[in-house]
PyMOL Python script that loads the backbone (N, CA, C, O; Angstrom):
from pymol import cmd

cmd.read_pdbstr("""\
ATOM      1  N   UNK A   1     -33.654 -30.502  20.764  1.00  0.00           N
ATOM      2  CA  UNK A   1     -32.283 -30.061  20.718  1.00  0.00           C
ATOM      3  C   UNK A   1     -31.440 -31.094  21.457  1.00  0.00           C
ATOM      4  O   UNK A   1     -31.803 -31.532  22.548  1.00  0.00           O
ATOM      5  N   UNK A   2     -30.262 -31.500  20.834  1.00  0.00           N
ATOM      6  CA  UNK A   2     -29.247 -32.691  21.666  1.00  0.00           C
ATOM      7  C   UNK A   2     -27.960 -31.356  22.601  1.00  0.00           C
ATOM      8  O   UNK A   2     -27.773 -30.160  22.374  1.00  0.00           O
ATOM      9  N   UNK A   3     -27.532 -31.994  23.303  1.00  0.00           N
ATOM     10  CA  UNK A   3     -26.656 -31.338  23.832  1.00  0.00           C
ATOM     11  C   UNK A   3     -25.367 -32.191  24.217  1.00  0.00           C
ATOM     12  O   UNK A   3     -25.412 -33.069  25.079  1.00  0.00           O
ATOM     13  N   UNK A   4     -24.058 -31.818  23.412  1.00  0.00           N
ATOM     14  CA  UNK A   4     -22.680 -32.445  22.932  1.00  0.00           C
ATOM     15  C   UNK A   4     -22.183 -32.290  24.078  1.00  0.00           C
ATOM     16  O   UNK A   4     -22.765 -31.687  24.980  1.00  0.00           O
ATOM     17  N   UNK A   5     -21.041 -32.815  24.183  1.00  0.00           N
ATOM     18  CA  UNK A   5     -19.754 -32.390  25.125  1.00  0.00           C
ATOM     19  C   UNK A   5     -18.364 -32.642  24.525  1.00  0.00           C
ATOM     20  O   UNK A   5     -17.954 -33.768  24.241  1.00  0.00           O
ATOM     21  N   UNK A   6     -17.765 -31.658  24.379  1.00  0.00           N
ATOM     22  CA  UNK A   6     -16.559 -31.582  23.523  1.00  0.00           C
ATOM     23  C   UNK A   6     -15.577 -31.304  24.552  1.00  0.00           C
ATOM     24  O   UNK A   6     -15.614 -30.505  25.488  1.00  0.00           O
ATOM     25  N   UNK A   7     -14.369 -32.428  24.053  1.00  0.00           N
ATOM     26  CA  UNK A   7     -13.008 -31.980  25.135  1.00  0.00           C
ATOM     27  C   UNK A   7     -12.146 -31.009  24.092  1.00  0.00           C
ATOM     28  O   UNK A   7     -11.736 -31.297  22.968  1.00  0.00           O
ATOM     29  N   UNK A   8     -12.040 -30.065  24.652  1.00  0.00           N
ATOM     30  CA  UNK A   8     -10.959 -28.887  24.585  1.00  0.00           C
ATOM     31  C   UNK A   8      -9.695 -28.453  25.232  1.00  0.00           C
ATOM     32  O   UNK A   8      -9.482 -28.182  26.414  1.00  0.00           O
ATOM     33  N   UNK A   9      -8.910 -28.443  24.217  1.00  0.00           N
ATOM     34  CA  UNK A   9      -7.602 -28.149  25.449  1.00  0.00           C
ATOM     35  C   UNK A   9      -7.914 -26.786  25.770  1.00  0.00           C
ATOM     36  O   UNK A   9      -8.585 -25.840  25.358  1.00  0.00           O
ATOM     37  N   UNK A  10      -6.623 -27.316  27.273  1.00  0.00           N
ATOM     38  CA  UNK A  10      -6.870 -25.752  28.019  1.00  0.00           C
ATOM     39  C   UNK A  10      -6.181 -24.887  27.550  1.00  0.00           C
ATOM     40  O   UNK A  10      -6.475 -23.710  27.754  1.00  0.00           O
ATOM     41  N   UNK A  11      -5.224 -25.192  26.895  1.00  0.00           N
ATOM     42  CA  UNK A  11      -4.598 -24.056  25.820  1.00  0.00           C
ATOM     43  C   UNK A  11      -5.423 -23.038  25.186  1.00  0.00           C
ATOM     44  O   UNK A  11      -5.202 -21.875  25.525  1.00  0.00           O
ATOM     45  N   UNK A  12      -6.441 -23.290  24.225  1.00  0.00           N
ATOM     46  CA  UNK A  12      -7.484 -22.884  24.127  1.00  0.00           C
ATOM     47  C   UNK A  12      -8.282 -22.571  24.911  1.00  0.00           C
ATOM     48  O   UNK A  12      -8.650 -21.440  24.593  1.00  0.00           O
ATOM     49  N   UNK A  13      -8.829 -22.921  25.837  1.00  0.00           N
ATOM     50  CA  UNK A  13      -9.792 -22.471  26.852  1.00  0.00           C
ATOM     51  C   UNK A  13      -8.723 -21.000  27.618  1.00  0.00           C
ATOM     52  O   UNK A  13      -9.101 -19.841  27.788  1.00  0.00           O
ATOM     53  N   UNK A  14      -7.949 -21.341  27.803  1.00  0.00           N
ATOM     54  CA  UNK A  14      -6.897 -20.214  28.666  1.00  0.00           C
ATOM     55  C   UNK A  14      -6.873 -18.989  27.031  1.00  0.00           C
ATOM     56  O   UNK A  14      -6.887 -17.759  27.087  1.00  0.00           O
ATOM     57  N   UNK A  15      -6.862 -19.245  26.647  1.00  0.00           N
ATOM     58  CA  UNK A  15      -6.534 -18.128  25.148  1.00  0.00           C
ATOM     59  C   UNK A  15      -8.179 -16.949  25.015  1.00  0.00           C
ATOM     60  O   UNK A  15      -8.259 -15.721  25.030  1.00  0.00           O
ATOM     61  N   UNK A  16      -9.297 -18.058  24.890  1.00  0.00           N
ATOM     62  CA  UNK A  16     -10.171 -17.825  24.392  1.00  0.00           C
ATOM     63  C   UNK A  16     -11.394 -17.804  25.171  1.00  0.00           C
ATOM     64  O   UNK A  16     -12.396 -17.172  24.836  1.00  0.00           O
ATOM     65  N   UNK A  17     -11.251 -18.764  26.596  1.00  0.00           N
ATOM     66  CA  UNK A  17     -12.336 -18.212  27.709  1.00  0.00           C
ATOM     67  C   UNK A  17     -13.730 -19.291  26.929  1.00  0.00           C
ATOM     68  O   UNK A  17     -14.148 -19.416  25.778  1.00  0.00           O
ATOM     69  N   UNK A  18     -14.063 -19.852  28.142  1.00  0.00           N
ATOM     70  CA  UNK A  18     -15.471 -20.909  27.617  1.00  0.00           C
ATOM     71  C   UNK A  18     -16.553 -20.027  27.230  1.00  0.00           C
ATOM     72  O   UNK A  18     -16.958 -20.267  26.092  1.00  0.00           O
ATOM     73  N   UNK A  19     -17.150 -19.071  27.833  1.00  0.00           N
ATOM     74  CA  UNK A  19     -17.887 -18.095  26.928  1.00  0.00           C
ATOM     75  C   UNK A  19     -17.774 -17.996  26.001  1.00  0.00           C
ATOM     76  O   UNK A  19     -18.811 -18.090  25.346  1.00  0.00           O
ATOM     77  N   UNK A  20     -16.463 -17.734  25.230  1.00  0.00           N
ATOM     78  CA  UNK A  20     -16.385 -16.936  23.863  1.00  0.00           C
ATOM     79  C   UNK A  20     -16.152 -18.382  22.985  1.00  0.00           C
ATOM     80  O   UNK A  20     -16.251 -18.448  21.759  1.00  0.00           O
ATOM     81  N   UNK A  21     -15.871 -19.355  23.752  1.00  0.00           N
ATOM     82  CA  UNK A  21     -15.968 -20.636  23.258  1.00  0.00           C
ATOM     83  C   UNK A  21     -16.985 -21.321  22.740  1.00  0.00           C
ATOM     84  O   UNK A  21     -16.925 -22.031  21.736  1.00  0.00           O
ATOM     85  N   UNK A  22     -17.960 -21.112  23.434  1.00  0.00           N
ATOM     86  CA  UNK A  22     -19.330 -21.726  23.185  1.00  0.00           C
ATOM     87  C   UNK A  22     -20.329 -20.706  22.508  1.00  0.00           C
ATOM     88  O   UNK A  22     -21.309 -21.235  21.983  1.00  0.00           O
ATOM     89  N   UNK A  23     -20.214 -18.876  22.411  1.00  0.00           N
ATOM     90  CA  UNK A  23     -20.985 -18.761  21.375  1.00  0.00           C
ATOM     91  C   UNK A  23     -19.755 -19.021  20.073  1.00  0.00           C
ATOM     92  O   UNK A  23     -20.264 -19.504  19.062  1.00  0.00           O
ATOM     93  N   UNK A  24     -18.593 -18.826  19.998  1.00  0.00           N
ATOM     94  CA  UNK A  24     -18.233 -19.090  18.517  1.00  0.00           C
ATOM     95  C   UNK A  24     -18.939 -20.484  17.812  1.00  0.00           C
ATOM     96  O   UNK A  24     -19.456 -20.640  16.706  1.00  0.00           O
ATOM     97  N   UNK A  25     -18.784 -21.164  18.640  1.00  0.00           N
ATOM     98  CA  UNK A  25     -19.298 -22.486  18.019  1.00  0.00           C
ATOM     99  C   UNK A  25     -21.271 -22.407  17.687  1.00  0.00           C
ATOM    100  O   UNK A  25     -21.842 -23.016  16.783  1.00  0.00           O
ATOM    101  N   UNK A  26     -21.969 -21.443  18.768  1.00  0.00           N
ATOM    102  CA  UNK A  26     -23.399 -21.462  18.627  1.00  0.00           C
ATOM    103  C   UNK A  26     -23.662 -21.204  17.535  1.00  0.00           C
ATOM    104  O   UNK A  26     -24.534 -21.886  16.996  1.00  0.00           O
ATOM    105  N   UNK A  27     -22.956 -20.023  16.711  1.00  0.00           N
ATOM    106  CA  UNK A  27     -22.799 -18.890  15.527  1.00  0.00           C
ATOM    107  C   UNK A  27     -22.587 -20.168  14.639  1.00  0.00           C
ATOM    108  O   UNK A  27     -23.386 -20.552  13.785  1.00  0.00           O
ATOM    109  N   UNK A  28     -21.284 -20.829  14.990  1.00  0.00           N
ATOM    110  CA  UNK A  28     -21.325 -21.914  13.455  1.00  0.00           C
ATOM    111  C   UNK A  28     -22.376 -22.952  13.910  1.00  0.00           C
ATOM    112  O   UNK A  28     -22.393 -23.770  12.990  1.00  0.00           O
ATOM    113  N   UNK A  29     -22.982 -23.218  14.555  1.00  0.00           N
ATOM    114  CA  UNK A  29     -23.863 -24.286  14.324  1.00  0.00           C
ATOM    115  C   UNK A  29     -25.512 -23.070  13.854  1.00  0.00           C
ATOM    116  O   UNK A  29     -26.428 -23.485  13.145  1.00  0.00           O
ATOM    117  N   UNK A  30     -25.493 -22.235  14.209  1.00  0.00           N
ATOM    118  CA  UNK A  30     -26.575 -21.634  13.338  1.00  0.00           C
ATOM    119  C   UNK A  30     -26.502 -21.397  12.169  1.00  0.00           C
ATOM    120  O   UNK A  30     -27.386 -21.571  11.329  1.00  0.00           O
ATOM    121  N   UNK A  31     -25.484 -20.995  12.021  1.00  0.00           N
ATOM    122  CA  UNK A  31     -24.582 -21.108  10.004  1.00  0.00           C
ATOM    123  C   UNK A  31     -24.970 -22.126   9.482  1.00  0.00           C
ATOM    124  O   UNK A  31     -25.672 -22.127   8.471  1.00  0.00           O
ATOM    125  N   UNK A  32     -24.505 -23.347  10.194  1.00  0.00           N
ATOM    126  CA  UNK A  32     -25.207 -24.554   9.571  1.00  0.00           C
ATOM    127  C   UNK A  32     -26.527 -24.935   9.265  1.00  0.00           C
ATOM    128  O   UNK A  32     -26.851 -25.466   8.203  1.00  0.00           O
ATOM    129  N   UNK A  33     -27.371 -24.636  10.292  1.00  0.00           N
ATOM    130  CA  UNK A  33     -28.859 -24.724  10.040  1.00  0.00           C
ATOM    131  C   UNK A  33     -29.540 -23.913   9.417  1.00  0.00           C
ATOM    132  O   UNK A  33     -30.731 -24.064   9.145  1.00  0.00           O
ATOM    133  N   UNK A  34     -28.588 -22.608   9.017  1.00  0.00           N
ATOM    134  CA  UNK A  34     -29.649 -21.849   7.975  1.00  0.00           C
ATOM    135  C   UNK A  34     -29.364 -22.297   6.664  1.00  0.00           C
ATOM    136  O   UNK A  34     -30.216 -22.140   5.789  1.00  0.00           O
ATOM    137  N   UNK A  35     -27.723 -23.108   6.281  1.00  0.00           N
ATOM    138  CA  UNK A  35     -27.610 -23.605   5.224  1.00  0.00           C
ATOM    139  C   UNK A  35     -28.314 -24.997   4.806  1.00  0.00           C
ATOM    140  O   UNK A  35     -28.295 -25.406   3.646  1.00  0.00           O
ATOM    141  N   UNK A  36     -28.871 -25.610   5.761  1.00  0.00           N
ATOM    142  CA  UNK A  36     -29.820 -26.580   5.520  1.00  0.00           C
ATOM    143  C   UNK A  36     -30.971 -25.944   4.957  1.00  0.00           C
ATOM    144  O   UNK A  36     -31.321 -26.090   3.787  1.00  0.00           O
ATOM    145  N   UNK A  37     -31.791 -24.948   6.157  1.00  0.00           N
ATOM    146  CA  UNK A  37     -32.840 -24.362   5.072  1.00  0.00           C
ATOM    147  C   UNK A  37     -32.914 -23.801   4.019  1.00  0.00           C
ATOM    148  O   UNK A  37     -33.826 -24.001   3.216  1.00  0.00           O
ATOM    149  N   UNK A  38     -32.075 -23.095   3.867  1.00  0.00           N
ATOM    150  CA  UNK A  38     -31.790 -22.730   2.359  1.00  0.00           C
ATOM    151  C   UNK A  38     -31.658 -24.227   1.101  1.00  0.00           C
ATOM    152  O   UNK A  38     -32.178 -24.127  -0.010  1.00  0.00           O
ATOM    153  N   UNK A  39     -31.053 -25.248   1.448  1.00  0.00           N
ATOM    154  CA  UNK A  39     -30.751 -26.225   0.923  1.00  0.00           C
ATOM    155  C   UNK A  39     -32.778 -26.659   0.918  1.00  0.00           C
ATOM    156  O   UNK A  39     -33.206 -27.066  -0.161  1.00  0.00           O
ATOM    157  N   UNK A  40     -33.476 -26.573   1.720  1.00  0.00           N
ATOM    158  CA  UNK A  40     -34.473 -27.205   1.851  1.00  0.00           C
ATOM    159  C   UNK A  40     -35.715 -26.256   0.829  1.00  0.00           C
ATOM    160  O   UNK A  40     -36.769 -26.692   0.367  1.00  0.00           O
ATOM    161  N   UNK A  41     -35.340 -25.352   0.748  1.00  0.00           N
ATOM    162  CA  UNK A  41     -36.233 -24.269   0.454  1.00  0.00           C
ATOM    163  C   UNK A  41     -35.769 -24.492  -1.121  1.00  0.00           C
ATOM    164  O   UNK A  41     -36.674 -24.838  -1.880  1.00  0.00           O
ATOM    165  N   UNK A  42     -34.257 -24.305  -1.765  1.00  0.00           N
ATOM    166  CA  UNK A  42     -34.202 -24.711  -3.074  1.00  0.00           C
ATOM    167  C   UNK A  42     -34.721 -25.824  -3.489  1.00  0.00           C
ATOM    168  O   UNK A  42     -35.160 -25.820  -4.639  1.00  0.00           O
ATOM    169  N   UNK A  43     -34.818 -27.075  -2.689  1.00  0.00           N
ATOM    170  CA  UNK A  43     -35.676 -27.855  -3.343  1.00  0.00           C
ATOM    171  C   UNK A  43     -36.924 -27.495  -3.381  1.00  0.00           C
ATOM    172  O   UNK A  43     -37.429 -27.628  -4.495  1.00  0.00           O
ATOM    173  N   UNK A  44     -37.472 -27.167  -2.725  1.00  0.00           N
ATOM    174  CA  UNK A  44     -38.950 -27.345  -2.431  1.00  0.00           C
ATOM    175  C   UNK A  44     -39.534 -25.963  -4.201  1.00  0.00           C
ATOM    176  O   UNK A  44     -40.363 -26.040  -5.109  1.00  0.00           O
ATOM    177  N   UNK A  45     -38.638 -25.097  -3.837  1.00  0.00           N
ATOM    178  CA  UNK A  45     -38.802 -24.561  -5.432  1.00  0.00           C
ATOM    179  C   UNK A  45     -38.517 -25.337  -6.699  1.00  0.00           C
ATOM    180  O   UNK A  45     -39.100 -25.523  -7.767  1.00  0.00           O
ATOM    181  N   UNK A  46     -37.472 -25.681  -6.183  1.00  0.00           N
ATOM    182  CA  UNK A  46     -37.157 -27.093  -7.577  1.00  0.00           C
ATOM    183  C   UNK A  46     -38.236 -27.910  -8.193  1.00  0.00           C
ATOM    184  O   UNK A  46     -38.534 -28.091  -9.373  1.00  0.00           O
ATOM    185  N   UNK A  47     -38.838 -28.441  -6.868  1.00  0.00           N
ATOM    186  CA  UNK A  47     -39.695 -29.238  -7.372  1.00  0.00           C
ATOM    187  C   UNK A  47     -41.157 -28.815  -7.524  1.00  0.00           C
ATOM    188  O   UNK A  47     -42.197 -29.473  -7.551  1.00  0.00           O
ATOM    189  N   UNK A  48     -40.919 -27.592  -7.608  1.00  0.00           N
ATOM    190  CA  UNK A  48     -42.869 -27.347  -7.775  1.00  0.00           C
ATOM    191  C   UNK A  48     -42.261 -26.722  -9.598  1.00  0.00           C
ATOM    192  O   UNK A  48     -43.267 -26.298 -10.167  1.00  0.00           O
ATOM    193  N   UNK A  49     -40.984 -26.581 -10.544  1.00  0.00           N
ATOM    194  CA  UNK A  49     -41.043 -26.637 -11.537  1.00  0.00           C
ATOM    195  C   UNK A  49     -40.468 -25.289 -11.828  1.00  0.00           C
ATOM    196  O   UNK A  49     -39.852 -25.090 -12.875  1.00  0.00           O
ATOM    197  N   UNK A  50     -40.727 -23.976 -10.565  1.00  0.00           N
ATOM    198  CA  UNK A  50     -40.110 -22.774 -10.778  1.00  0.00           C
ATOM    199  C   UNK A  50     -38.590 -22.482 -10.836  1.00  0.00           C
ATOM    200  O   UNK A  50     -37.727 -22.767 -10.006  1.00  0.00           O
ATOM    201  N   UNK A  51     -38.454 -21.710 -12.273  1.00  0.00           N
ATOM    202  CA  UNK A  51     -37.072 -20.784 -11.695  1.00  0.00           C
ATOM    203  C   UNK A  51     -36.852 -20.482 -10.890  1.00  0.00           C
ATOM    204  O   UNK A  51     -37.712 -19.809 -10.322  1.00  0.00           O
ATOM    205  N   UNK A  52     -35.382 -20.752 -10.093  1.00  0.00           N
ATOM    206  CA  UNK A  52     -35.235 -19.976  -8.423  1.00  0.00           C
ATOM    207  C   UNK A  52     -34.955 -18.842  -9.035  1.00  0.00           C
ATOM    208  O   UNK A  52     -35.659 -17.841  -8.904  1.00  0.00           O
ATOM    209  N   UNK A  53     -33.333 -18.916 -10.153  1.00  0.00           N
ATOM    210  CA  UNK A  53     -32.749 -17.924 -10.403  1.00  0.00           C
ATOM    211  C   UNK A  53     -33.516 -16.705 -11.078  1.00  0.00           C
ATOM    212  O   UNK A  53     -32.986 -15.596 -11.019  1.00  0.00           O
ATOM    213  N   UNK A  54     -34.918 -16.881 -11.809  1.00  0.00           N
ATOM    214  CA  UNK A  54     -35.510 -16.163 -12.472  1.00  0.00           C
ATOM    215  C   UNK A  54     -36.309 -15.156 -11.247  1.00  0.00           C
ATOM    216  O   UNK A  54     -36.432 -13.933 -11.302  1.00  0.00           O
ATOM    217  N   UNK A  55     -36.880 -16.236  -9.961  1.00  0.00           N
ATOM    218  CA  UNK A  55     -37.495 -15.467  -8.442  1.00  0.00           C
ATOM    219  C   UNK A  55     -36.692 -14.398  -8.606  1.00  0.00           C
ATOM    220  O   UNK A  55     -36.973 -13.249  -8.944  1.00  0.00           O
ATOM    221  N   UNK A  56     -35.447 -15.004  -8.271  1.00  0.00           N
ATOM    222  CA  UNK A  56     -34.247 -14.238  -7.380  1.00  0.00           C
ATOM    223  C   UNK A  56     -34.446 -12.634  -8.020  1.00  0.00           C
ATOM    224  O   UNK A  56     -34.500 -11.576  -7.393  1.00  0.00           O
ATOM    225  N   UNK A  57     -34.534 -12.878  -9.534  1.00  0.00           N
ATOM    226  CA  UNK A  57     -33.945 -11.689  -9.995  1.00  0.00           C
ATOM    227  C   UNK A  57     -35.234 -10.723 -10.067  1.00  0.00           C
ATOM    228  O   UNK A  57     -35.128  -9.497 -10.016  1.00  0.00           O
ATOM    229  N   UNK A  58     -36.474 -11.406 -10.192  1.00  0.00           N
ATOM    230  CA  UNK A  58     -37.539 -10.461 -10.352  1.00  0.00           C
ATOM    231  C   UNK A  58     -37.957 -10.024  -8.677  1.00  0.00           C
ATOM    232  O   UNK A  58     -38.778  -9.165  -8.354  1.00  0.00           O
ATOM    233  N   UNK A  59     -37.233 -10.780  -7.866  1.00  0.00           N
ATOM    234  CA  UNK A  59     -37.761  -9.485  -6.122  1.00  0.00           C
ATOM    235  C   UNK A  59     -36.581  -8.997  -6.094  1.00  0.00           C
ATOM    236  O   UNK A  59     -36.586  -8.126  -5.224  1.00  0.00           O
ATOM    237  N   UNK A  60     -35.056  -9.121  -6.808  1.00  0.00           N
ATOM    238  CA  UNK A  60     -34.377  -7.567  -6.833  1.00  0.00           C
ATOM    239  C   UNK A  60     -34.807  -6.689  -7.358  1.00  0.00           C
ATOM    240  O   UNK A  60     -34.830  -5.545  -6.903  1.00  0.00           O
ATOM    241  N   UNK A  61     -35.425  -7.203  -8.892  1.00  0.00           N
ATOM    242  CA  UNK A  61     -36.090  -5.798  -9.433  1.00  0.00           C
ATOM    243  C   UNK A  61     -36.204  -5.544  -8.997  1.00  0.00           C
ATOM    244  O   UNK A  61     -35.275  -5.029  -8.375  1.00  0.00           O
ATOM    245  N   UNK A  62     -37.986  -5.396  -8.355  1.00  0.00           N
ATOM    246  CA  UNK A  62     -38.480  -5.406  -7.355  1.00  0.00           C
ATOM    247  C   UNK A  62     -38.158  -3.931  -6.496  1.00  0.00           C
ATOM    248  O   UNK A  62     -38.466  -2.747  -6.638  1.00  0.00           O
ATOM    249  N   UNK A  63     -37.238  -4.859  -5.388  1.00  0.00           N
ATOM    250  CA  UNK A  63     -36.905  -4.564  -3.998  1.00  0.00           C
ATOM    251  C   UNK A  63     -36.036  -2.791  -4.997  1.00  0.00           C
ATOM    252  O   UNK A  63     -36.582  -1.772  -4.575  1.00  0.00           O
ATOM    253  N   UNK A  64     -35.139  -2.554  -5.875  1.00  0.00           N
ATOM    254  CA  UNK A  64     -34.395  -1.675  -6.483  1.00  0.00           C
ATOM    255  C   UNK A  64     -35.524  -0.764  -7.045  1.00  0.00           C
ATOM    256  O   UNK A  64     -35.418   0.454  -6.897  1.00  0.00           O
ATOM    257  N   UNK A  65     -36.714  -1.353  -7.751  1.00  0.00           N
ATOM    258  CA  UNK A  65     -37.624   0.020  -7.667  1.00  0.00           C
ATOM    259  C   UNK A  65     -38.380   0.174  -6.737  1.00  0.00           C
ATOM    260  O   UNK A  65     -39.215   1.063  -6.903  1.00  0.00           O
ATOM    261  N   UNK A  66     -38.415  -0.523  -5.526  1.00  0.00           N
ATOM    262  CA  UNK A  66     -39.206  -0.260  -4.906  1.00  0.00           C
ATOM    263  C   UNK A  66     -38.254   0.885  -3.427  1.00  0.00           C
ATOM    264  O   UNK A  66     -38.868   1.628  -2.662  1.00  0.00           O
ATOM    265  N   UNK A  67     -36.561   0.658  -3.423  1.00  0.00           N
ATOM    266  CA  UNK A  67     -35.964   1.639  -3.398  1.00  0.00           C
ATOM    267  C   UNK A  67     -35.494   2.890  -3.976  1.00  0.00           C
ATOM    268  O   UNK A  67     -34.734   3.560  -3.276  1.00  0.00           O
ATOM    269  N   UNK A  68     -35.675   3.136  -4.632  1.00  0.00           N
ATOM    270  CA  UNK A  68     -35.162   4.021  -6.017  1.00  0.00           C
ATOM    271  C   UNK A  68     -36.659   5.244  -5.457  1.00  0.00           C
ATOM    272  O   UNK A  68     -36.488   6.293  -4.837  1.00  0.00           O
ATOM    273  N   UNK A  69     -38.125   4.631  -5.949  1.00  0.00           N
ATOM    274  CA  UNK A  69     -39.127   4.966  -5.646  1.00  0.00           C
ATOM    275  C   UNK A  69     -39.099   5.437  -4.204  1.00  0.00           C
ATOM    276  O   UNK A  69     -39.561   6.572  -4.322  1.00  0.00           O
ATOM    277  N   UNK A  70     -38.842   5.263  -2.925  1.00  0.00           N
ATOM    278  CA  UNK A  70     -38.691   5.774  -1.483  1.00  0.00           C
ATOM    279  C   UNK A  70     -37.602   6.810  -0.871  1.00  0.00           C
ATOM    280  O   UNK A  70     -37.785   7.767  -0.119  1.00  0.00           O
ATOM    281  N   UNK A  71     -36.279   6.249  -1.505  1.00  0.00           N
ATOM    282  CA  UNK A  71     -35.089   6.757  -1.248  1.00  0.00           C
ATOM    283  C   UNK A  71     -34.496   7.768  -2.446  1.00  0.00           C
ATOM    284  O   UNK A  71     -33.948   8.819  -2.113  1.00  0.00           O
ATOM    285  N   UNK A  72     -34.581   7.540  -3.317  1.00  0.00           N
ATOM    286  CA  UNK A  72     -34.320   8.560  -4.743  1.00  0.00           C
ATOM    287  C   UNK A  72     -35.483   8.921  -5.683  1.00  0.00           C
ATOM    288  O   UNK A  72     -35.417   9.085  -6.901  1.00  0.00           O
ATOM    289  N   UNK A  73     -36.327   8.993  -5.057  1.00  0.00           N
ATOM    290  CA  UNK A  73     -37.394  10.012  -6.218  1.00  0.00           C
ATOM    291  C   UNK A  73     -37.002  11.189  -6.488  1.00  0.00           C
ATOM    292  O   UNK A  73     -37.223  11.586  -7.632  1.00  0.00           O
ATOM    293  N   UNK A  74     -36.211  12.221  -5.396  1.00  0.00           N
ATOM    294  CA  UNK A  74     -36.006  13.356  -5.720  1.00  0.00           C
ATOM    295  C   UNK A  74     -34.530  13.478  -6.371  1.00  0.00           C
ATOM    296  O   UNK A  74     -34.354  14.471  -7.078  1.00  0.00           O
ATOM    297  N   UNK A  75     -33.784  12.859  -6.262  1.00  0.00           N
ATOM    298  CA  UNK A  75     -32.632  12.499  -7.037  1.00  0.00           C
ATOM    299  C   UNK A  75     -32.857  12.401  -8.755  1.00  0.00           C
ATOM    300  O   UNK A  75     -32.478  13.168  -9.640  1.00  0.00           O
ATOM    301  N   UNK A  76     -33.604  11.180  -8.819  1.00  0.00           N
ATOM    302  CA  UNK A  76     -34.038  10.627 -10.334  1.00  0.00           C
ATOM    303  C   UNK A  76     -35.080  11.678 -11.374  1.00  0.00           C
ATOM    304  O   UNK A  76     -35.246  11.723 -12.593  1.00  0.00           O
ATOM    305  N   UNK A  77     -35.654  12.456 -10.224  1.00  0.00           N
ATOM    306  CA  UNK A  77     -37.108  13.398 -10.974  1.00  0.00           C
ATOM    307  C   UNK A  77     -36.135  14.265 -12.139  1.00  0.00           C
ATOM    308  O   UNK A  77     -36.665  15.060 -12.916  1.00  0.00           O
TER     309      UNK A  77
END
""", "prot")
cmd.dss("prot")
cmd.show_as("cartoon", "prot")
cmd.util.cbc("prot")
cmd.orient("prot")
């Protein structure tokens, strides 16, 4: 892990408080790194030849009967 140092005005710092300063920014730098893995993970499906979009849709099936089945059996019977 590197560790930055960013100048901030105190305008901001007086508004928003270095706490609430430094997780807003933690939150977007984790945003960022899950959009890398995601970016990393579509390739890695890409290139073994599979549909992502075809995955995607057969573990909603999926996941929708496999709710339907737990949460509405007695609904659907």
């Amino acid at each position: 892990m590197t560790t930055i140092q960013l100048e901030v005005s105190e305008e901001v710092v007086r508004k928003y408080g270095i706490e609430s300063l430094v997780q807003r920014l933690q939150q977007q730098l984790e945003v960022e790194r899950l959009k890398i893995l995601a970016e990393e993970i579509n390739e890695a499906v890409q290139a073994t030849g599979l549909d992502n979009d075809a995955l995607v849709e057969e573990a909603r099936a999926k996941a929708w009967e496999s709710y339907k089945q737990k949460y509405l059996s007695h609904i659907l019977s």
